[in-house]
NUVO-325818 format. One record per residue (C-alpha): residue number from 0; residue in one letter; x negated, y, z. Coordinates in Angstrom, 1 decimal. Each point is the difference from the previous one (the first is absolute). Example, Ala and Ser with C-alpha at 12.3 -4.5 7.8 and 13.67 -1.06 7.14 Angstrom:
BEGIN
PT    nr   rest       px       py       pz
PT     0      A    -12.3     -4.5      7.8
PT     1      S     -1.4      3.4     -0.7
This chain:
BEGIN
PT    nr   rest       px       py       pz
PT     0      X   -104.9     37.1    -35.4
PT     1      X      3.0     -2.3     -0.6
PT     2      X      2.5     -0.3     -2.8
PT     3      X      3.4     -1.4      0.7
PT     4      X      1.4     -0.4     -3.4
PT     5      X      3.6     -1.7      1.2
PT     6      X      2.7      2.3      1.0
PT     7      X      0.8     -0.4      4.0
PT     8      X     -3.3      0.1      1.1
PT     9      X      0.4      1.5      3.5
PT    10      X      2.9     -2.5      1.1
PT    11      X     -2.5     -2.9     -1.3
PT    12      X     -2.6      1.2      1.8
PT    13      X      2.5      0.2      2.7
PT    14      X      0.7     -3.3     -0.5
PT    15      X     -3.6     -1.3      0.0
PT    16      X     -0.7      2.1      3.3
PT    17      X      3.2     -1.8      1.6
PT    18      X     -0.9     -3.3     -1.4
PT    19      X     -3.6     -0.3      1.5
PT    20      X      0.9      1.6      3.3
PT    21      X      3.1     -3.1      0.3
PT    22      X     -2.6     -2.7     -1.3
PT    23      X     -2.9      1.2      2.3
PT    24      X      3.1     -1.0      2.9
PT    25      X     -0.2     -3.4     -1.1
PT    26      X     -3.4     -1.4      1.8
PT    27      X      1.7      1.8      3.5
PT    28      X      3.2     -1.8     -0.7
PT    29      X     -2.0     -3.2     -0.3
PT    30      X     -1.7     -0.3      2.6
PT    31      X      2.6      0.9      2.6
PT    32      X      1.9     -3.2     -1.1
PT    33      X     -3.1     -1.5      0.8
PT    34      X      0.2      1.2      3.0
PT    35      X      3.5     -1.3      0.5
PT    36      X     -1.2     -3.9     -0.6
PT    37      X      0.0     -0.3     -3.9
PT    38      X     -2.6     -0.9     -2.8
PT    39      X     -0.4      1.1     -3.4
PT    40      X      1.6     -3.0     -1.6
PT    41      X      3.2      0.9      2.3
PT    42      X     -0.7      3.5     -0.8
PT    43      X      0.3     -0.2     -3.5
PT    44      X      3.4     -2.0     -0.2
PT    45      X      1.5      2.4      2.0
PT    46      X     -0.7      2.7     -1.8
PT    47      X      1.3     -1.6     -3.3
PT    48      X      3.1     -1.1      1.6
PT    49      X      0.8      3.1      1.3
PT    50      X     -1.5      1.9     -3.9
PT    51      X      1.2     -2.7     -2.1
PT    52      X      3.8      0.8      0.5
PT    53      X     -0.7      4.2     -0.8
PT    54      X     -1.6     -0.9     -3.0
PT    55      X      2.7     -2.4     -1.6
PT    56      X      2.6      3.3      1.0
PT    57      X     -2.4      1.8     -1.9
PT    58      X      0.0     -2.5     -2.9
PT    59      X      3.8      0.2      0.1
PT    60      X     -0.3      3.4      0.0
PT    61      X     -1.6      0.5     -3.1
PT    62      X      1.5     -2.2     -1.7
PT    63      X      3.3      1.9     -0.4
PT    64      X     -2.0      2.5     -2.0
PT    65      X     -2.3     -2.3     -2.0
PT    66      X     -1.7     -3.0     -0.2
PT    67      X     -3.2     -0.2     -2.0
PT    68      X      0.5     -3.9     -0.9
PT    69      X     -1.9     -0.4     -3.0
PT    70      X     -3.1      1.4      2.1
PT    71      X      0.8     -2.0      3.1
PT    72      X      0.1     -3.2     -1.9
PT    73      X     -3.2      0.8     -2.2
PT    74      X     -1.6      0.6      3.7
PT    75      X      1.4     -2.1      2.4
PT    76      X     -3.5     -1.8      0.4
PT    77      X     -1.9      2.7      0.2
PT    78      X      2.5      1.3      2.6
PT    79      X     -0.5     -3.2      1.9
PT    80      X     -3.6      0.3      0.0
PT    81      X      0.0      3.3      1.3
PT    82      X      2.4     -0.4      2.6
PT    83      X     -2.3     -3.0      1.1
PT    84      X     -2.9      2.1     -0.5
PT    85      X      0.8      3.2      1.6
PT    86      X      2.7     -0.4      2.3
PT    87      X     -0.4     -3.9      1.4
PT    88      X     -3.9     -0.5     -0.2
PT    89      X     -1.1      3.6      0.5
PT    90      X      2.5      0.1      2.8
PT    91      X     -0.8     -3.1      1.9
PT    92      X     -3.9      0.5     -0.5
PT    93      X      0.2      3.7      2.2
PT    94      X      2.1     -1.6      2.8
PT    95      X     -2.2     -2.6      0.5
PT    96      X     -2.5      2.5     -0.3
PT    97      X      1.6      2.0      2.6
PT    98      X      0.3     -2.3      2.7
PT    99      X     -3.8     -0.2      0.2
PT   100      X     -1.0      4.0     -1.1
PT   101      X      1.1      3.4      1.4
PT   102      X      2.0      2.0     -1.7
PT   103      X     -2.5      2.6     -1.0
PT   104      X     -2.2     -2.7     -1.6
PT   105      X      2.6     -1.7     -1.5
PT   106      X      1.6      2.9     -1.7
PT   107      X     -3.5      1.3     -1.8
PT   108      X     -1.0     -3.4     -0.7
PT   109      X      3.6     -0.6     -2.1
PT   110      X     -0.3      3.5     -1.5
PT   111      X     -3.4     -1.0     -1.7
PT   112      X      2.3     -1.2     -2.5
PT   113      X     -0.7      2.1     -2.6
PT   114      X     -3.7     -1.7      0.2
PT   115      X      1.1     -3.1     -1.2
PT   116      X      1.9      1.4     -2.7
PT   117      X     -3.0      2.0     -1.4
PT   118      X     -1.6     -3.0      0.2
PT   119      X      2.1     -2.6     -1.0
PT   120      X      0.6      2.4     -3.5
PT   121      X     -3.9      0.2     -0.3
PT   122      X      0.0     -4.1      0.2
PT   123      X      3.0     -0.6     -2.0
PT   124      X      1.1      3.1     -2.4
PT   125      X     -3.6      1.6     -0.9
PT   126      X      0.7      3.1      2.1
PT   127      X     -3.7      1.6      0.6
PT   128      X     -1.3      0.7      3.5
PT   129      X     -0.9      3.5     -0.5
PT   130      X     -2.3      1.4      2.7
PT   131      X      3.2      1.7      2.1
PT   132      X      1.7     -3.5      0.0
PT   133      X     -3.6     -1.4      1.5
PT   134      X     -0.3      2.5      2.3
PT   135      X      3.7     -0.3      1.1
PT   136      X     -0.6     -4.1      0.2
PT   137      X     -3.0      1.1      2.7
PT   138      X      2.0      2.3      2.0
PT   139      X      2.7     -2.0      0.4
PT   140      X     -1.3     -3.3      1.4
PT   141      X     -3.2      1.5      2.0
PT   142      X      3.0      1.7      1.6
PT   143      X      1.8     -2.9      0.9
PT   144      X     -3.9     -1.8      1.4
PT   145      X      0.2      2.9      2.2
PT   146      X      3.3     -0.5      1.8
PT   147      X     -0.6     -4.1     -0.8
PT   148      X     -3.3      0.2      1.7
PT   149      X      1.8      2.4      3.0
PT   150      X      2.6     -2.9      0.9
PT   151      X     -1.6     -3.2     -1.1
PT   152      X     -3.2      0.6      3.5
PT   153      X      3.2     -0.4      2.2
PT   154      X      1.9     -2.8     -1.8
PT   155      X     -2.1     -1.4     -3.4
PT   156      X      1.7     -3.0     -1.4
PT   157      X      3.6      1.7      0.7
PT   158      X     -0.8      3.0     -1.6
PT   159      X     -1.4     -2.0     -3.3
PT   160      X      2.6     -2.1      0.0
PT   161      X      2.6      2.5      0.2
PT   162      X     -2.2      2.4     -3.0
PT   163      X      0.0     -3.0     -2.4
PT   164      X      3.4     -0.3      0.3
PT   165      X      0.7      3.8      0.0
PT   166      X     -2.3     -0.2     -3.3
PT   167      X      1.5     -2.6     -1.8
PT   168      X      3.2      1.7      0.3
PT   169      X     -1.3      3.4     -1.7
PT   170      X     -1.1     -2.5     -2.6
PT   171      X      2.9     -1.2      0.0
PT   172      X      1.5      3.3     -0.6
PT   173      X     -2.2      1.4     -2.8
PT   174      X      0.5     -3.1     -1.9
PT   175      X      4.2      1.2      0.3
PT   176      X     -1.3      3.7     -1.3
PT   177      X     -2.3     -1.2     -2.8
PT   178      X      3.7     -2.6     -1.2
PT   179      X      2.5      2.2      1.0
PT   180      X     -0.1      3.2     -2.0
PT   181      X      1.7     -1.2     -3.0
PT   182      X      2.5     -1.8      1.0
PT   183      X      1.1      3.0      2.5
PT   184      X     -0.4      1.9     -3.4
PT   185      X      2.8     -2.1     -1.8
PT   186      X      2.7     -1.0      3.2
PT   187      X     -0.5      3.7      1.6
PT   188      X     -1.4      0.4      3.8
PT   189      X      3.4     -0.4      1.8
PT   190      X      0.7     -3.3     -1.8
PT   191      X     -3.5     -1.3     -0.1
PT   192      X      0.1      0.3      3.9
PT   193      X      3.2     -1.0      0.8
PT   194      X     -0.6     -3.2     -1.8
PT   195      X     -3.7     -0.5      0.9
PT   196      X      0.9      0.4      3.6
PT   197      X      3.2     -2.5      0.0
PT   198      X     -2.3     -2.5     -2.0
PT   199      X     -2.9      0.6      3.2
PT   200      X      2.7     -0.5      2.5
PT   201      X      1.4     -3.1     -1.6
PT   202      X     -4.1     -1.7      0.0
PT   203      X      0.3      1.3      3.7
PT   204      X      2.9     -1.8      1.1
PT   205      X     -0.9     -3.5     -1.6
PT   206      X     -3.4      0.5      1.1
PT   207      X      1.2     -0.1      3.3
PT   208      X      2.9     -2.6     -0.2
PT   209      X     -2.6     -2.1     -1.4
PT   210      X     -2.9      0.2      2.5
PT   211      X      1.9      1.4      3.4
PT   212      X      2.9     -0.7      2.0
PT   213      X      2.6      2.9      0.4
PT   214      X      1.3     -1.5      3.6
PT   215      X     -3.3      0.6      1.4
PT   216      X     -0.1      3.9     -0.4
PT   217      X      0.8      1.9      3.3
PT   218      X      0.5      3.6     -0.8
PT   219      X      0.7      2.6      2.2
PT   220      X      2.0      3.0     -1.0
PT   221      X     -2.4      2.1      0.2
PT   222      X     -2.1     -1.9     -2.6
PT   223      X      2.8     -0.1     -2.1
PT   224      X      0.1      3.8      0.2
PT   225      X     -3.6      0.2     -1.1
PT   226      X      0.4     -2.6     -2.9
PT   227      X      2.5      1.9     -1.3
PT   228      X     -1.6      3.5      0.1
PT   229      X     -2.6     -1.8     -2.0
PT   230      X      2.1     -1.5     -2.3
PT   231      X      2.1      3.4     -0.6
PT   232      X     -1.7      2.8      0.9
PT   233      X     -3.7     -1.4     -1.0
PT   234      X      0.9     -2.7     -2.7
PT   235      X      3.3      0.5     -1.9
PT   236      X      0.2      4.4      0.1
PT   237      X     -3.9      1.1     -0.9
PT   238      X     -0.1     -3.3     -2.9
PT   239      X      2.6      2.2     -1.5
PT   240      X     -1.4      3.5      0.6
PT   241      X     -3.0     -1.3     -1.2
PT   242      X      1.1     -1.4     -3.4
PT   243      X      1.5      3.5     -0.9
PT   244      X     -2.5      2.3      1.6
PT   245      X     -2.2     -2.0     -3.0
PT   246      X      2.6      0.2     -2.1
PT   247      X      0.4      3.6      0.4
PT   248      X     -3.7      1.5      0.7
PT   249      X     -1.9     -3.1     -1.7
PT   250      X     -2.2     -2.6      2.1
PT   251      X     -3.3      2.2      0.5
PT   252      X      1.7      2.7      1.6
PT   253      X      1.8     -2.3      2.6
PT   254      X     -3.0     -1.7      0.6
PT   255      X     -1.4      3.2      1.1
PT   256      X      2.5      0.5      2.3
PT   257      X      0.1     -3.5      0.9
PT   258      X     -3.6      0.6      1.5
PT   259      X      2.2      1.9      3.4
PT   260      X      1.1     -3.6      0.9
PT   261      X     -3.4     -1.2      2.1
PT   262      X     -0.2      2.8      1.0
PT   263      X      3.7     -0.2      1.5
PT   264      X     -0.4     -3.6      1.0
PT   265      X     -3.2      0.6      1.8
PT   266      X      1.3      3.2      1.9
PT   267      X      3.5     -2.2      1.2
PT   268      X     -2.6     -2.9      0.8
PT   269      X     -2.2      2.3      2.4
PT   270      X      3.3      1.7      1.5
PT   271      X      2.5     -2.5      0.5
PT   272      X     -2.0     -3.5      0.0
PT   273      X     -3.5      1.5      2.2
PT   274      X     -2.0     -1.6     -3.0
PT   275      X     -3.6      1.6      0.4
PT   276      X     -1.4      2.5     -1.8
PT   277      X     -3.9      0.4     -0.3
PT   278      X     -2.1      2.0     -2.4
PT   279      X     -0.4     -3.3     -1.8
PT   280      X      3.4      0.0     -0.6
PT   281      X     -0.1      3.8     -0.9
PT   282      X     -3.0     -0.5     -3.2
PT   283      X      2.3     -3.3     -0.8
PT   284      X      3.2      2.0     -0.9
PT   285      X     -2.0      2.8     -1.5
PT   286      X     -1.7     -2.6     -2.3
PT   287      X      2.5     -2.0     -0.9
PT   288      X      2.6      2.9     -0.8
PT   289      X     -2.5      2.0     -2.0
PT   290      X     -0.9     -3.2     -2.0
PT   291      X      3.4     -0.5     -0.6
PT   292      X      1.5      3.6     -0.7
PT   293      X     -3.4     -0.1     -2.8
PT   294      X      1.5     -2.8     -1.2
PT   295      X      3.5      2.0     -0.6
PT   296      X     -1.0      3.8     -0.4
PT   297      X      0.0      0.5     -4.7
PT   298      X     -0.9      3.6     -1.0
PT   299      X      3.3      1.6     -1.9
């Protein structure tokens, strides 16, 4: 049984339901602009050029309202840390990640997240590991051996390389979880993503002025029109749906809900991309989702 104490639970269940399916879109959208000639690095400019511009409106949109400044200021690190964190590092890691992994493989091993976080707050913050949180940890990464083992006796060092990239970014992320619940707590969800994003989109950009040369991207328009599905439909839309489906039904419950996105992913990998599906793969996504939804699931 489940409690939702905040009024609105429905729409932020709603909200979380919406949220996941959009995200779970975003691996599909990635690698058909692979297809179309790019790489992650390319990739991931794009998609801030494209995001970066909706989410200064949106900052000029709340601003007319009100502007929490004494909060901002007292946060503005932490709020660049995050955005590096979560949104450039995190980001960068999974499309790297990507370009060496399918789909399926990818998405579980990025949704182990919640792993890291258990264990990062048993290193660092004294929380116990309680015999559920054990059992989760076992589920969820013999899961991911299974499907690992599956793809690594066609291609081995492609398919390690890609995990450990794929794995540093869930670290990456849980490390953006564990830091980023106060300060969300103080700005409020819309403003904490509206700024962390523009901050991420800003590392983007002279990441890639730095390192790359803009006259030597050829995009096709057809790779511009899967860039900016991701960066709309899959980046800028669900990080706000998200943020208040938390906001609204707290971050258990939309982690529960969250637990639909694999399985979404997976499902558009098999259907639209002709990834392969063996009974390896089937255990691997049973594992790893039960670990995780263990890992989620509190008695009222």
């Amino acid at each position: 049984m489940f409690k939702f104490k905040q009024k609105g639970a429905l729409f932020g269940l709603f909200l979380a339901f919406l949220g996941t399916a959009l995200f779970s879109l975003k691996s599909i959208f990635i690698k058909f602009a692979y297809q179309q000639g790019l790489d992650a690095d390319s990739v991931l400019m794009l998609r801030m050029v494209i995001s970066l511009p909706i989410y200064l409106f949106i900052i000029g949109f709340l601003s007319k309202n009100s502007v929490p400044a004494t909060a901002i200021k007292d946060n503005l690190l932490m709020v660049l840390l995050l955005g590096f964190i979560g949104y450039f590092l995190a980001s960068w890691l999974d499309l790297k990640g990507l370009e060496y992994l399918s789909v399926s493989l990818e998405r579980l091993t990025l949704f182990t997240y919640p792993a890291f976080v258990v264990i990062l707050g048993a290193l660092f913050l004294s929380t116990p590991l309680t015999k559920k949180i054990t059992l989760s940890l076992l589920l969820t990464y013999s899961g991911l051996w299974f499907i690992f083992n599956q793809e690594a006796s066609t291609q081995m060092t492609n398919t390690t390389i890609g995990m450990s990239f794929v794995l540093l970014s869930a670290f990456s992320y849980a490390l953006y979880v564990l830091l980023s619940k106060k300060t969300i707590h103080l700005l409020g969800s819309l403003w904490f993503t509206a700024l962390a994003m523009s901050v991420s989109s800003i590392f983007v950009l002279v990441y890639y002025a730095l390192l790359f040369d803009f006259n030597t991207l050829n995009i096709t328009g057809i790779a511009w029109f899967w860039v900016a599905m991701l960066a709309v439909v899959s980046t800028v839309i669900p990080s706000f749906m998200i943020s208040e489906a938390i906001a609204k039904i707290g971050s258990a419950q939309t982690g529960i809900v969250g637990t639909l996105g694999p399985i979404i992913t997976i499902a558009l990998g098999i259907w639209v991309l002709d990834e392969l599906f063996s009974l390896h793969h089937a255990i691997g996504i049973v594992l790893v989702i039960t670990g995780v939804a263990l890992l989620s699931v509190k008695k009222s």
